[in-house]
N, C-alpha and C positions, 0 to 999 in steps of 0.2 A: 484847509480850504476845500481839500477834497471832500470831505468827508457834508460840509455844508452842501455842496454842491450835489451831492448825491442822495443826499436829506431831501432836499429841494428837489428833484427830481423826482422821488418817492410818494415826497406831496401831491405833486403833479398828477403823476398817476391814479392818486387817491382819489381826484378831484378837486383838489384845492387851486385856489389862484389866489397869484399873489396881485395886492393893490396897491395902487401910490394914493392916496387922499390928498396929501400934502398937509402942511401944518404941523400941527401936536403929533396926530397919525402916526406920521413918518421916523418921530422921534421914539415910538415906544414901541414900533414894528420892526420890519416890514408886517402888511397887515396881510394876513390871507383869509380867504371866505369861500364857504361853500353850501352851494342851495341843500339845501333837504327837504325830506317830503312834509314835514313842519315846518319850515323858515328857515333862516339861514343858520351856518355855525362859522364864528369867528375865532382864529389863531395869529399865536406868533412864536417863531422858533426860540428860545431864549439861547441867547448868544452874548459872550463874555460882556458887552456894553447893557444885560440886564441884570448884573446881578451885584450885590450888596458887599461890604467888604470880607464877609466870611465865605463868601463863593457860592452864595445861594440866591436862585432870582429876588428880587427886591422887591420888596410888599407893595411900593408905589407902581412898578410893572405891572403885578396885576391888579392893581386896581385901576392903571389907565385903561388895560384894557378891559376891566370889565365895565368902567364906565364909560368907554365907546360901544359897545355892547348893550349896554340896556339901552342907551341914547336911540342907537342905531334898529333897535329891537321897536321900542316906543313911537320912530320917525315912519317907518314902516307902518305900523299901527293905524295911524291917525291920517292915511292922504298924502303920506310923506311929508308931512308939514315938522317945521323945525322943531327939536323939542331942548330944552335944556337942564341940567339936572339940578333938583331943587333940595333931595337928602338921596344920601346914600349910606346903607348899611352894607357893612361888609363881616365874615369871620374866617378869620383865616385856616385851614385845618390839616396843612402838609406844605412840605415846603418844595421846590421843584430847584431842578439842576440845570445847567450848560447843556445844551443839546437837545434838549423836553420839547417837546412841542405842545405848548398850552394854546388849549382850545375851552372857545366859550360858546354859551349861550344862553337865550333869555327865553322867558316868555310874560306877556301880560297878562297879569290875574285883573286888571280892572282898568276903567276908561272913563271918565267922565269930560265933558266939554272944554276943561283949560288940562286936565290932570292926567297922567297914563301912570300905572301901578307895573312896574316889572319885576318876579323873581329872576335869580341867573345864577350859572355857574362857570368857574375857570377850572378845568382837570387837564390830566397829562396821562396816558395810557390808563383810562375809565379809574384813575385813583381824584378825589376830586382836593382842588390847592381850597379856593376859595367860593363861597357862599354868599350871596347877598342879595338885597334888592332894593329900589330903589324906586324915586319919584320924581319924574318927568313933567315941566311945565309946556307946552305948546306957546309955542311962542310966534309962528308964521305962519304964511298960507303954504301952498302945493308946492311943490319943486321936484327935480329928478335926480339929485344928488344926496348921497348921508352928510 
């Protein structure tokens, strides 16, 4: 517990904050986020409730997080208007441990009036897990929430 606790503190220092979304969110985080001078970058410590029966985080982990990530990359995008995801490619290309702090991010290569195009990635100390990208339907008007 120590040793989270001082993870967590380390983050802090880095810049990161941790979020409650509620929902799904909650379930595949804690979620943490941090502005950059491109947009945002999203994390989650992976901690023994992420990882798979051979002790490795679990593929469905990072792919919730990466698809809150484009979602939230895409929602930004567009006015903050809701987006939700319509395909998602993913490759997976390293596997991450207990303890990693997998951090994402997106960016959009393209936009059109219903549609948002994001590439992204999930790494853990600049080795990168997972690749992908993905497409975004607009689905709402404005709002101030992801």
């Amino acid at each position: 517990m120590n040793d989270l606790l001082e993870r967590e503190k380390a983050l802090q220092a880095e810049g990161w904050k941790q979020r409650s979304l509620g929902g799904f969110a909650n379930r595949f985080g804690p979620l943490w986020t941090r502005k950059e001078s491109d947009g945002w970058a999203y994390g989650v410590l992976a901690t023994q409730e992420h990882l798979n029966p051979a002790g490795l985080v679990h593929g469905g982990a990072l792919c919730a997080l990466f698809d809150h990530v484009v979602s939230a990359v895409a929602w930004e995008a567009v006015g903050r208007r809701a987006c939700v995801t319509v395909q998602l490619n993913t490759q997976f290309l390293a596997a991450a441990r207990e303890g990693q702090f997998l951090e994402a991010r997106g960016r959009v290569t393209r936009a059109t009036n219903s549609l948002v195009f994001v590439d992204g990635v999930v790494e853990s100390s600049q080795i990168e897990l997972l690749r992908g990208s993905s497409v975004q339907k607009i689905v709402g008007q404005g709002g101030t929430t992801a």
